[in-house]
N, C-alpha and C positions, 0 to 999 in steps of 0.2 A: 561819176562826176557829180558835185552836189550844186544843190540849186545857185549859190554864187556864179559858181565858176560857168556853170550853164548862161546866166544872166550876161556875163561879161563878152563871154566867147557873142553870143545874137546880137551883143549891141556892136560888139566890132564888125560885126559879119555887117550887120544893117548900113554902119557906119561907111564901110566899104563902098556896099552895093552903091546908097549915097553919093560919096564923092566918085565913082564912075560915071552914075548919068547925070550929074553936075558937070563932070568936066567934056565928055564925049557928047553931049544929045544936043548942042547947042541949037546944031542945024535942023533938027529935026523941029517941025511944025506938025500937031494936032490939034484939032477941033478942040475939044474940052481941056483938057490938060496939058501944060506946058513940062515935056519930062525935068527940064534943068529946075525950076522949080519944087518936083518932086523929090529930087536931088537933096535938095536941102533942107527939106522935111524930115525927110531918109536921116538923114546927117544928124539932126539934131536930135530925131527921138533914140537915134542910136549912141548918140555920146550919151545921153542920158542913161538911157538901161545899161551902159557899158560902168558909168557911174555908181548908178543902184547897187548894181552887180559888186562894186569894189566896197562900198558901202555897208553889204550884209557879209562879204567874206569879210572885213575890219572887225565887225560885231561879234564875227564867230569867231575868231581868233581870239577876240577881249575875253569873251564868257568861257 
């Protein structure tokens, strides 16, 4: 598997993990950390690497 396709697959996975405890932890209350929060942190760093990811397989196709 080459580093794109690696890239793409962690950021859907992250993306995933993401929109799970966005949409399931609402109820859940911690001290420090709110998970739904975390959720959407999750969400966004993993569109992006999921991006990236599409980004250098485009490149490597081009070259």
């Amino acid at each position: 598997m080459t580093k794109p396709v690696k890239d793409l697959v962690a950021g859907a996975v992250t993306l995933v993990v993401g929109l799970v405890l966005w949409l399931f932890t609402g109820g859940v209350d911690m001290p420090v950390i709110s998970p739904p929060k975390v959720g959407i942190v999750l969400m966004c760093l993993g569109a992006l690497e999921a991006l990236f990811g599409l980004y250098q397989w485009a490149r490597a196709r081009r070259a």
